[in-house]
C-alpha positions in Angstrom: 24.9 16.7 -23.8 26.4 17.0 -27.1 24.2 14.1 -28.6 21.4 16.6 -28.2 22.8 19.2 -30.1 24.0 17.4 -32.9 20.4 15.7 -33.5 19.1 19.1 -33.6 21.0 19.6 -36.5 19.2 16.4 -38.5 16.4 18.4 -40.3 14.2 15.0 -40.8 13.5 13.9 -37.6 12.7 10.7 -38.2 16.3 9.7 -38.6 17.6 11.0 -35.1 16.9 7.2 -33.4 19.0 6.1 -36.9 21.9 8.8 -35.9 21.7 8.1 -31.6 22.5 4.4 -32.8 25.2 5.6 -34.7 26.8 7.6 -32.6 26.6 4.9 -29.1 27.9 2.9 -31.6 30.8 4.2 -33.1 31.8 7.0 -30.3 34.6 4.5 -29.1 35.9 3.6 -32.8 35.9 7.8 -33.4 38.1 8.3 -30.6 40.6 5.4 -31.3 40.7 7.0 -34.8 41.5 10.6 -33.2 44.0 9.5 -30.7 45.8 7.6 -32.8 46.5 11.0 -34.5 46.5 13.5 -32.3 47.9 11.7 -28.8 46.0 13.9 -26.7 42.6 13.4 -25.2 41.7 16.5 -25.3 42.3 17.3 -29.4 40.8 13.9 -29.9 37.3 14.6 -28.4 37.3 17.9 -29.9 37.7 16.1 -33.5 35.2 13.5 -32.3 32.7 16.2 -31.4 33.6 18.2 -35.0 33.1 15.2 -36.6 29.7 14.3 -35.5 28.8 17.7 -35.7 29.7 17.5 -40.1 28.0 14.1 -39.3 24.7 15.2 -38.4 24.7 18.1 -40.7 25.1 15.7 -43.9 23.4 12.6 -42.5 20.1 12.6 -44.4 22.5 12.7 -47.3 24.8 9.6 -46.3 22.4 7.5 -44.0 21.2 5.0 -46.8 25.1 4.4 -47.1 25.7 0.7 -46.2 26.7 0.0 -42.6 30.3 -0.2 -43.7 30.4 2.3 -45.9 29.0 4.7 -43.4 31.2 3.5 -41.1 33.9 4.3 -43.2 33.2 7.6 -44.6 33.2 8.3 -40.9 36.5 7.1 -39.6 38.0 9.0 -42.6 36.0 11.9 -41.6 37.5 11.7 -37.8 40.7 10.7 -39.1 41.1 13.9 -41.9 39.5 16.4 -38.9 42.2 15.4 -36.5 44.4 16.0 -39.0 43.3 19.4 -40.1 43.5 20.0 -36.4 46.9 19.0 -35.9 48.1 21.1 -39.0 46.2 24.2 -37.0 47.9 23.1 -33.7 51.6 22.5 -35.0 51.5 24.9 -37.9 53.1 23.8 -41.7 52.8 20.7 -43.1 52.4 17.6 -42.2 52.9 14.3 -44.0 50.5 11.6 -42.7 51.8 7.9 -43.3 48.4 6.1 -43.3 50.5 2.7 -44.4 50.0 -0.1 -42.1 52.1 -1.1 -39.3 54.5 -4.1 -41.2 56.2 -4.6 -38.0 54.5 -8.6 -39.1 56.2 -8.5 -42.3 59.9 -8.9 -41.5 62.4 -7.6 -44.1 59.6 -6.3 -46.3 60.7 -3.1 -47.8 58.9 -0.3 -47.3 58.2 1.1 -50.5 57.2 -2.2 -51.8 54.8 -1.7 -48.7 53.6 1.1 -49.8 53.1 0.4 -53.2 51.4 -2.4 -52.7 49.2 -1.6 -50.4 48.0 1.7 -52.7 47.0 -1.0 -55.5 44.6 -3.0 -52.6 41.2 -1.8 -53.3 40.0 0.7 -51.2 38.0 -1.8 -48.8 41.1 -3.7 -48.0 43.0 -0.8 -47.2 40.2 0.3 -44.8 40.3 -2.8 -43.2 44.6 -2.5 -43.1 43.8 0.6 -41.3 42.0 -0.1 -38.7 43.5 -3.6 -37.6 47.0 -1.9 -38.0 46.9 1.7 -37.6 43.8 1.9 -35.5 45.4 -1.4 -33.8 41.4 -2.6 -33.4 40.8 -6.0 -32.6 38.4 -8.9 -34.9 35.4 -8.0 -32.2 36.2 -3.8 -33.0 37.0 -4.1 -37.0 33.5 -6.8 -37.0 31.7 -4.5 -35.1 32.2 -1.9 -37.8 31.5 -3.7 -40.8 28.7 -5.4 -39.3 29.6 -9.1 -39.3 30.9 -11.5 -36.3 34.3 -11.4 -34.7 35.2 -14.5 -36.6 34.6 -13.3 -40.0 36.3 -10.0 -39.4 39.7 -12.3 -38.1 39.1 -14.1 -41.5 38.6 -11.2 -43.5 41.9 -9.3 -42.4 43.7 -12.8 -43.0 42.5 -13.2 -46.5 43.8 -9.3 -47.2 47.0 -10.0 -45.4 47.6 -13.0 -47.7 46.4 -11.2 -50.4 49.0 -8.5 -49.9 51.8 -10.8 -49.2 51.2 -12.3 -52.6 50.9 -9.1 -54.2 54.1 -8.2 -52.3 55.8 -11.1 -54.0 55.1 -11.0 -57.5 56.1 -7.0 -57.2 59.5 -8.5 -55.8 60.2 -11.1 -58.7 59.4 -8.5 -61.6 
């Protein structure tokens, strides 16, 4: 069991219960985050397992991170290792569009998008990423952050609206 092997690699014990409850956790969110970069389930559990691997090897380091901020250090961690691996699979370069789906914002241009959605702070554009790019659901994205299901569906309403205005007052300057 791969579980076994990466808590081997946690030189203070006392924080293997800390990592097993991470990783039951968060194995499901890791391979959302995979797939939805690397299609395959094969590529994906290999970046899963790599990432838990640089996981474990740091985690005494990054365990008195908040819940969400753990959470999120490791959904970039999964999503920049499937990257690396699809670079090593496919060769060259690769640009990675890590804007969110704006298939709810008709006629929004996409630059404006993108703009406006690089001056969101970086916990709203986590949240954009996993409710549109990771296409996880208000039970998933409060899961995650550690809150209930109706707090996440608030939360990613409140960023939407706040991006919307954003989007706005970029339009009319």
């Amino acid at each position: 069991m791969m579980l076994s092997a990466f808590m081997a690699m946690i030189d203070d014990k006392s924080l293997c219960a800390d990592f097993e409850r991470f990783y039951y956790d968060n194995r499901s969110l890791a391979m959302r985050t995979a797939m939805s970069v690397l299609h395959t389930n094969a590529l994906a559990e290999e970046a899963v397992s790599e990432s838990f691997m640089k996981l474990a090897k740091c985690f005494q380091k990054v365990h008195n991170l908040g819940p969400h901020d753990l959470v999120s250090y490791f959904v970039i961690t999964v999503r920049n290792t499937s990257l690396n691996m699809l670079k090593k699979e496919y060769g060259g370069e690769l640009e990675y569009d890590d804007s969110m789906d704006h298939t709810e914002l008709p006629d929004a241009d996409e630059q404006l998008l993108k703009e406006c959605i690089a001056l969101l702070p970086e916990r709203d554009r986590e949240l954009l990423f996993m409710r549109y790019t990771l296409c996880l659901g208000s039970r998933e994205i409060g899961a995650a952050l550690g809150i209930s299901d109706e707090a996440a569906r608030k939360r990613v309403q409140y960023v939407r609206h706040k991006l919307r205005t954003l989007m706005e007052e970029k339009a009319n300057e």
